[in-house]
C-alpha positions as CSV (number, residue, x, y, z in Angstrom):
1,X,-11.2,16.5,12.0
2,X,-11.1,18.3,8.5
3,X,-13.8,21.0,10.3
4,X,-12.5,24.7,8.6
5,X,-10.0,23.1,6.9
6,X,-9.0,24.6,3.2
7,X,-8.7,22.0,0.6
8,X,-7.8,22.3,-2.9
9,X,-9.2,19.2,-5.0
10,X,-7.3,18.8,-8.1
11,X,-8.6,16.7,-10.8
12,X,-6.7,15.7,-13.8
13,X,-7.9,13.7,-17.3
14,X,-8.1,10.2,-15.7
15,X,-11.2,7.7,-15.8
16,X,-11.1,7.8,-12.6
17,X,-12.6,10.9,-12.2
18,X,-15.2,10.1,-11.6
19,X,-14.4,9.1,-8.1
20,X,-13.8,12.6,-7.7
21,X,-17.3,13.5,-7.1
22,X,-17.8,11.1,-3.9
23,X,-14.6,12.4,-2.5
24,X,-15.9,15.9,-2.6
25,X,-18.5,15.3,-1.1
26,X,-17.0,13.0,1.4
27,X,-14.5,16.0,2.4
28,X,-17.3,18.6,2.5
29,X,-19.3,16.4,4.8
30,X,-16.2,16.3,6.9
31,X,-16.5,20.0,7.2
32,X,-13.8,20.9,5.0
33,X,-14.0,23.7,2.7
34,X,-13.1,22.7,-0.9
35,X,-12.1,24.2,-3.8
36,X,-12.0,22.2,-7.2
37,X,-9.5,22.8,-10.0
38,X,-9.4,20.6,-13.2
39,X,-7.4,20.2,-16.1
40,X,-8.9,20.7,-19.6
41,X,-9.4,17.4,-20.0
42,X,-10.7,16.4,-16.7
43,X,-13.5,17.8,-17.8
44,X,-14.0,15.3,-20.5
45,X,-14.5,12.8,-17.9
46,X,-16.6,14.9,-15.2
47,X,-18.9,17.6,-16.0
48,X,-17.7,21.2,-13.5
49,X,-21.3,21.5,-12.9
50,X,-21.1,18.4,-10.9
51,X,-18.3,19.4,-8.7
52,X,-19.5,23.0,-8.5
53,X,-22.5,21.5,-6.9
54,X,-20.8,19.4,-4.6
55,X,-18.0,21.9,-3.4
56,X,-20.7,24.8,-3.6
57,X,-17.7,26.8,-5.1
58,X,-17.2,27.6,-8.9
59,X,-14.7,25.3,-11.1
60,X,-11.7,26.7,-11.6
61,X,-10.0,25.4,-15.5
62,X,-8.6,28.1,-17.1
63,X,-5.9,30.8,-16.3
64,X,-8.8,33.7,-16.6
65,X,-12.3,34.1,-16.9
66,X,-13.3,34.7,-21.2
67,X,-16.0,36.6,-20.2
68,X,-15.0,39.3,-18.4
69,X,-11.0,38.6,-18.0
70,X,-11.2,37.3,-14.8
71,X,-7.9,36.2,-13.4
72,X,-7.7,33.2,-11.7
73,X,-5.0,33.7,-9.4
74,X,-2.5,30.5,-8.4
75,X,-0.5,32.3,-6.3
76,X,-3.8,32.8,-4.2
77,X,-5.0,29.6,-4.0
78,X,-1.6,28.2,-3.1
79,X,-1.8,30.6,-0.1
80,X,-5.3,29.9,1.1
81,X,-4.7,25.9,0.9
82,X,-4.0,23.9,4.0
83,X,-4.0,20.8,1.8
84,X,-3.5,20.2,-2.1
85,X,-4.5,17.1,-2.9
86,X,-4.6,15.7,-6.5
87,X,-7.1,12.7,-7.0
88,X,-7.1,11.4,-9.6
89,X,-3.4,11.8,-10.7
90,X,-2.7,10.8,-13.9
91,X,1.1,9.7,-15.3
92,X,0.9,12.9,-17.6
93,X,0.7,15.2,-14.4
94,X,3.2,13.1,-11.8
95,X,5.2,13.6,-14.5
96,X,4.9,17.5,-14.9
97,X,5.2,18.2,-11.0
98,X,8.4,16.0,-10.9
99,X,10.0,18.3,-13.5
100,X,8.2,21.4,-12.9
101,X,6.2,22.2,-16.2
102,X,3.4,25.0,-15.8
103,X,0.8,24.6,-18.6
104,X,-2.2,24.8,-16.8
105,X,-3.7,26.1,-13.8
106,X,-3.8,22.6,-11.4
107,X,0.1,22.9,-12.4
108,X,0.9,26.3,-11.7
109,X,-1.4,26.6,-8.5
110,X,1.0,23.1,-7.6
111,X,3.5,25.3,-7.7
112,X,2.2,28.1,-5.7
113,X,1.3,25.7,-2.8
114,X,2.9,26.0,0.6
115,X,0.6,23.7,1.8
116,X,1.1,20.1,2.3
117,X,0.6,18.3,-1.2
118,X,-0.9,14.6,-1.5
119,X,-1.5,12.6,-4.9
120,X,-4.1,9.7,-5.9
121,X,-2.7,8.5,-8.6
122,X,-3.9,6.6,-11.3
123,X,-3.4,4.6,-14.8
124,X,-3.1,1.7,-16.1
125,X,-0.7,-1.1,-14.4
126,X,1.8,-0.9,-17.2
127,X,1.9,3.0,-17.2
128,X,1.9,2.3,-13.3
129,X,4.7,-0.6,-13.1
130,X,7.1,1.7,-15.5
131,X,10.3,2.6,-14.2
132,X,9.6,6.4,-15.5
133,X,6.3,6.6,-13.3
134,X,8.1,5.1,-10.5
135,X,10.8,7.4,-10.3
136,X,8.6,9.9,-10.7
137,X,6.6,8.9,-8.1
138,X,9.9,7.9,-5.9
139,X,11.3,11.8,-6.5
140,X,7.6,13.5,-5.4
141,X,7.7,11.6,-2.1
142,X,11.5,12.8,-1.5
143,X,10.1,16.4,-1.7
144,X,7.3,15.8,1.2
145,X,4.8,15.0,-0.9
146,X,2.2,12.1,0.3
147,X,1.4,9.2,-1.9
148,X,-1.9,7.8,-1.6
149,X,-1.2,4.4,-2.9
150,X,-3.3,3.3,-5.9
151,X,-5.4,-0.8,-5.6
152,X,-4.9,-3.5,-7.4
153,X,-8.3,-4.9,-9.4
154,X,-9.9,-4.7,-12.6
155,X,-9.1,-1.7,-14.6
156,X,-10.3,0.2,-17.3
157,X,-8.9,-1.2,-20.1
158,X,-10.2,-4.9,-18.5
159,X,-6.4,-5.3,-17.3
160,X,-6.2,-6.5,-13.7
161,X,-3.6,-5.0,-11.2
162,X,-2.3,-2.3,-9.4
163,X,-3.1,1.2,-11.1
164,X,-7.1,1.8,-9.6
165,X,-7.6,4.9,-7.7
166,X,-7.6,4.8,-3.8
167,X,-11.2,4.7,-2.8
168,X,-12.6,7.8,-1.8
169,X,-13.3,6.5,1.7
170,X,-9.7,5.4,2.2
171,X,-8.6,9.1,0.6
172,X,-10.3,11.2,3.9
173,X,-8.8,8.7,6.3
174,X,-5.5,9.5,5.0
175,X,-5.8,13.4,4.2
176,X,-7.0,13.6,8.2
177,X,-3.6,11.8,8.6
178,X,-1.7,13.7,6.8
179,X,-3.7,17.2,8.1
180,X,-3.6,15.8,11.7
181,X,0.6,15.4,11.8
182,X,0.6,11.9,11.8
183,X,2.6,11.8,8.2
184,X,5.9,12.3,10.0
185,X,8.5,10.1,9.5
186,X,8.1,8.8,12.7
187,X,10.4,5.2,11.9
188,X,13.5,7.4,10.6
189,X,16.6,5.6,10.7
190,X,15.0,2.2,11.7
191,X,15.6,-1.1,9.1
192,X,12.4,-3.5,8.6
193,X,12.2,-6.6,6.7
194,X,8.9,-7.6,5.8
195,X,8.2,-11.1,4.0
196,X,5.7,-11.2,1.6
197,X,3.9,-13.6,-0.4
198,X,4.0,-17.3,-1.3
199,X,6.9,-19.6,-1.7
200,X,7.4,-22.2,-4.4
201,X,8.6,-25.3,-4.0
202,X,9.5,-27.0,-7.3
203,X,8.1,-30.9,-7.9
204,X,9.8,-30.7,-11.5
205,X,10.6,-28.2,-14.3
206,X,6.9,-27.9,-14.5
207,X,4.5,-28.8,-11.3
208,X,5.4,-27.3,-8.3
209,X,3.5,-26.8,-4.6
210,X,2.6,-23.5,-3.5
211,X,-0.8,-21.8,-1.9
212,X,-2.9,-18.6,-2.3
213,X,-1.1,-15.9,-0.7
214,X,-1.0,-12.7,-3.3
215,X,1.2,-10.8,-0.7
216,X,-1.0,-7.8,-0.6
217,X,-1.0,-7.9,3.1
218,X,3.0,-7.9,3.6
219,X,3.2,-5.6,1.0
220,X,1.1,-3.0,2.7
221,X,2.8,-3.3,5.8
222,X,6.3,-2.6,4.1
223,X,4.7,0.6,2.3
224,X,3.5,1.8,5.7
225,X,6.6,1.0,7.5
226,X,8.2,2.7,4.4
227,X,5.8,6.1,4.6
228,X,7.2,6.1,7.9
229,X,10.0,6.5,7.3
230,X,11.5,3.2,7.9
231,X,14.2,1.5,5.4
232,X,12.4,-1.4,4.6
233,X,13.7,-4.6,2.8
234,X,10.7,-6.8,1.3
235,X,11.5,-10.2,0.9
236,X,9.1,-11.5,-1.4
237,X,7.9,-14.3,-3.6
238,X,6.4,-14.3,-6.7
239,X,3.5,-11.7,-7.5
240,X,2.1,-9.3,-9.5
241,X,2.1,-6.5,-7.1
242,X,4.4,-3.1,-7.5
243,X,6.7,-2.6,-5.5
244,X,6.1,0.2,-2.3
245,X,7.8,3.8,-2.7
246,X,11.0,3.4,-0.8
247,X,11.2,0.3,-0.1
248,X,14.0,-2.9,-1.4
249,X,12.5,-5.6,-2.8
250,X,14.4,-8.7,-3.0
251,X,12.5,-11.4,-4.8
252,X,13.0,-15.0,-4.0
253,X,11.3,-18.6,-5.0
254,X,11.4,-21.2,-2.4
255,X,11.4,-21.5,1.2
256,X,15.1,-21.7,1.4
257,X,15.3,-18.8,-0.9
258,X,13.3,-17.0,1.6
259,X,15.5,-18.2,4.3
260,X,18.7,-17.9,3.2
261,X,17.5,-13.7,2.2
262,X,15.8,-13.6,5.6
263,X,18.4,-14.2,7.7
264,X,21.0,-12.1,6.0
265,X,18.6,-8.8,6.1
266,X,18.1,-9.6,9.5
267,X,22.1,-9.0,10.7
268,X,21.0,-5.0,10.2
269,X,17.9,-5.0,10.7
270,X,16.0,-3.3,13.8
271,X,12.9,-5.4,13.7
272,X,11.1,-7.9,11.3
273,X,7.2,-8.7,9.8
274,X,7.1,-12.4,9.1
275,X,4.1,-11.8,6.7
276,X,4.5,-14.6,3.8
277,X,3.1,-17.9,3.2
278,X,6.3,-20.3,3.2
279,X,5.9,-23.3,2.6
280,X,6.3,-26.1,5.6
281,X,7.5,-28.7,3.4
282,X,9.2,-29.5,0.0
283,X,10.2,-32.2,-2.5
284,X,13.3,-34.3,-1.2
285,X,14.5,-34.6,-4.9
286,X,13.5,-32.1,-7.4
287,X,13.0,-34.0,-11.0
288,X,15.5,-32.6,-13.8
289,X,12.9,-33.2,-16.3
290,X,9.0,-33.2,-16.5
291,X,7.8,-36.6,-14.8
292,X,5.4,-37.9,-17.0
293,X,1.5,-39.4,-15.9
294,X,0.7,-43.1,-15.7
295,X,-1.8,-45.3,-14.6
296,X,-0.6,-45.3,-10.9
297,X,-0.5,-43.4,-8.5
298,X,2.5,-40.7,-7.8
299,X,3.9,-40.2,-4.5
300,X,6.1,-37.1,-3.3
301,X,7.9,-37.6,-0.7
302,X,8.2,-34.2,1.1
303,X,10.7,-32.8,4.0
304,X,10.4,-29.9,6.3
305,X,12.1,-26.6,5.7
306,X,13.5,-24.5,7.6
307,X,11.8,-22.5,10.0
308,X,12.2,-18.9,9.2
309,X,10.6,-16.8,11.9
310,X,11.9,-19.3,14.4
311,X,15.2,-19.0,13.2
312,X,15.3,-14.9,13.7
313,X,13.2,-14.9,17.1
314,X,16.5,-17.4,18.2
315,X,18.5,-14.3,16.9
316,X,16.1,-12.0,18.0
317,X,18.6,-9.8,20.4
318,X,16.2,-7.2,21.8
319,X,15.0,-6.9,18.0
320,X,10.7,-6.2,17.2
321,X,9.3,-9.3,15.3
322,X,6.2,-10.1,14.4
323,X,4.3,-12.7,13.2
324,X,1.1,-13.9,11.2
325,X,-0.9,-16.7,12.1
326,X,-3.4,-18.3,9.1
327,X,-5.8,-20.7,10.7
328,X,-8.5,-22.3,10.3
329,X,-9.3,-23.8,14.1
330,X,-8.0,-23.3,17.4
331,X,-6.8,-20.0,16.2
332,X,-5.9,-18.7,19.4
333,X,-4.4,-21.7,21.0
334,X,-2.5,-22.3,17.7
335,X,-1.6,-18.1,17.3
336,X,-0.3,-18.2,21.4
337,X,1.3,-21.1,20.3
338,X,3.4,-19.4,17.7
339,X,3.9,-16.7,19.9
340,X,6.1,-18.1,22.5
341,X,7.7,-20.8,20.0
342,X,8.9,-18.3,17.8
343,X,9.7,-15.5,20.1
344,X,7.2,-13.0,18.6
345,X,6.6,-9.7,20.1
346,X,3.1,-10.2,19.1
347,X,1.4,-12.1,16.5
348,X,-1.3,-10.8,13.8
349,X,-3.7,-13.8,13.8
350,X,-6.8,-14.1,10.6
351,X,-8.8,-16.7,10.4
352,X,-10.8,-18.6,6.8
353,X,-13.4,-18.8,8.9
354,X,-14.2,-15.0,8.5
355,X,-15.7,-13.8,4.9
356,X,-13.7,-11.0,3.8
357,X,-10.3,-12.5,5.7
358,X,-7.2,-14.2,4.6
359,X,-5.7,-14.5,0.4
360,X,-6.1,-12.8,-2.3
361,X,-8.2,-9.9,-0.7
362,X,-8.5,-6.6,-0.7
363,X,-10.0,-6.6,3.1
364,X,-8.6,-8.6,6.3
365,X,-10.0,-9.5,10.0
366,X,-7.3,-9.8,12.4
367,X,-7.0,-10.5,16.3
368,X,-3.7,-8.6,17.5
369,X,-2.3,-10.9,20.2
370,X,0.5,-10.1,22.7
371,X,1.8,-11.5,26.2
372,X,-1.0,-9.0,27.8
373,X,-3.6,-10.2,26.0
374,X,-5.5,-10.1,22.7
375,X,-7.6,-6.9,20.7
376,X,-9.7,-8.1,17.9
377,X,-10.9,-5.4,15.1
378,X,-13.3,-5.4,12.7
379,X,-13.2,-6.4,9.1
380,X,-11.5,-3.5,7.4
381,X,-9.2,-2.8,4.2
382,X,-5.6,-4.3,4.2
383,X,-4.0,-0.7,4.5
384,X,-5.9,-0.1,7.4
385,X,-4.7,-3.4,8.9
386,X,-1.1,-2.5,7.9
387,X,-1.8,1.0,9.5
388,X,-2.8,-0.3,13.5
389,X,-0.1,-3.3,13.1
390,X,2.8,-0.7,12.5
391,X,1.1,1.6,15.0
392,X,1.5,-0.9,17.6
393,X,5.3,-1.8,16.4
394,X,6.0,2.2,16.9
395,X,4.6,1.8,20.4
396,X,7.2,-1.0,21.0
397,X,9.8,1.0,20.4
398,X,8.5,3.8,22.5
């Protein structure tokens, strides 16, 4: 797909430059042409030798050539480019695009570009989470240009969270995306509400029940719905996780927090993802104070709550909702189950059973099942998940 295709690989001063080598190489193997320009300090991190090797071109750093006077020309390179696409990006030069500053040569070819520009950033979570990155980032993708989303996971400072560079793997797939056309805003003027996440259902002003969900799955979904162009409303409960570029995030605690912000997004909404983890049942009586142990034994009496996804398929009017089924056996029977209960247009089943599926993850194995049947896929990455569930919700309202 990237056969002949002109690519200019910027690299900016980020540990995670490294990464920068594989994707070269990944692109080249693609048959893409490439063309790397770093930043001075990039090349405290990565030797050019190495990516003049791997892009079989010379480095590009400076404005001119000290030898001879040389001029590296920007305005060139902007016209040659089908794709500019910066990996890794670092706070420093989101920053610089968003206002426009030209102090080196990645910045001023950025510029230049008329081709389609697409950013990897990178950093740490705090640099990541702040609101100045996030506007930042928020006011790049209003001007057309694509986000690669960074992962959550251990970072270089021995943080964990969201701020790793995309893998270089999952970089191609979407730069053949975004060269291929299929970065249009293709869900324009549609509302989603996505539910993410695990609910908590207080026992006292300490203990409380809850399970394992992160919400990285639900939260993929509503960045991909969101990259879409979709206005997406994420319902979510407690987590770690950055919010997705464009999308609301309305964060709730219990189940019939979740309901209660559920069923209100859902009077505008054009379709739903019923992706969190909420719990079936909760304390009849919530303790004003923490209960203290003894020699017996304690017992909670518990009481359903209400049925979310139930409760919006009743409503559903013509409406896309989806669902997510978590089992453990009889997953099909169980997933068909919920599928006709709840009124689902299809339902997105994982099962424990599979290594690499269901919390905390960064990889999921889903059956996609439907009134016509069932298509299972293979384990893959969570975005890539989020990608072929929302691919199929775009065919439903086709």
């Amino acid at each position: 797909m990237l056969n002949g295709k002109h690519i200019i690989l910027g690299i900016t001063g980020s540990i995670a430059a490294y990464k920068a080598a594989m994707l070269c190489r990944l692109l080249v193997k693609e048959g893409a042409e490439v063309r790397v320009v770093m930043t001075p300090l990039a090349k405290q991190f990565i030797t050019p030798l190495t990516m003049a090797t791997l892009s079989k071109h010379p480095i590009l750093v400076e404005f001119f050539n000290p030898e001879n006077g040389e001029w590296n020309s920007h305005v060139s390179l902007g016209e040659w480019a089908d794709l500019m696409l910066i990996a890794p990006a670092t706070a420093n030069t989101l920053a610089k695009m968003t206002t426009g500053i030209a102090d080196n040569l990645l910045m001023t070819t950025y510029l230049s570009a008329r081709a389609k520009v697409a950013v990897a950033p990178a950093m740490d979570l705090d640099m990541y989470a702040h609101v100045t990155t996030q506007q930042n980032l928020r006011t790049l993708a209003e001007r057309g240009v694509a986000i690669i989303e960074p992962e959550a996971g251990e970072l270089a400072s021995g943080l964990v969270g969201k701020g790793r560079m995309a893998e270089p793997e999952e970089i191609v797939e979407q730069v053949k995306r975004i060269l291929a056309g299929n970065n249009a805003k293709t869900l324009s003027g549609k509302r989603y509400i996505v539910t993410a996440g695990a609910t908590i259902e207080a026992i006292d002003p300490v203990r409380f029940i809850t399970n394992h969900s992160s919400g990285k799955m639900g939260y993929a979904i509503a960045g991909e719905l969101a990259q879409r162009g979709a206005e997406v409303t994420l319902i979510t409960g407690r987590t770690s996780l950055a919010t997705p570029y464009g999308v609301k995030r309305v964060e709730v605690v219990s189940a019939e927090d979740m309901y209660n912000a559920a069923v209100e997004a859902w009077r505008e909404a054009d379709g739903g993802v019923m992706c969190a983890a909420v719990a079936d049942y909760t304390p009849v009586t919530v303790a004003d104070h923490k209960l203290k142990k003894s020699d017996d034994d304690m017992v909670i009496e518990l009481k359903r709550t209400k049925d979310i996804a139930k409760e919006l398929g009743a409503k559903k009017e013509g409406r896309i909702l989806v669902g997510f089924a978590l089992e453990t056996d009889n997953e099909e029977a169980n997933a068909e189950g919920k599928l006709e209960r709840k009124n689902f247009d299809f339902v997105v089943l994982n099962s424990l059973r599979d290594k690499g599926a269901g919390f905390r993850g960064d990889t999921n194995k889903v059956t996609i099942i439907d009134r016509e049947g069932r298509t299972e896929h293979p384990l893959m990455s969570k975005r890539e998940v989020a990608r072929i569930i929302v691919d199929k919700i775009e065919s439903l309202n086709q």
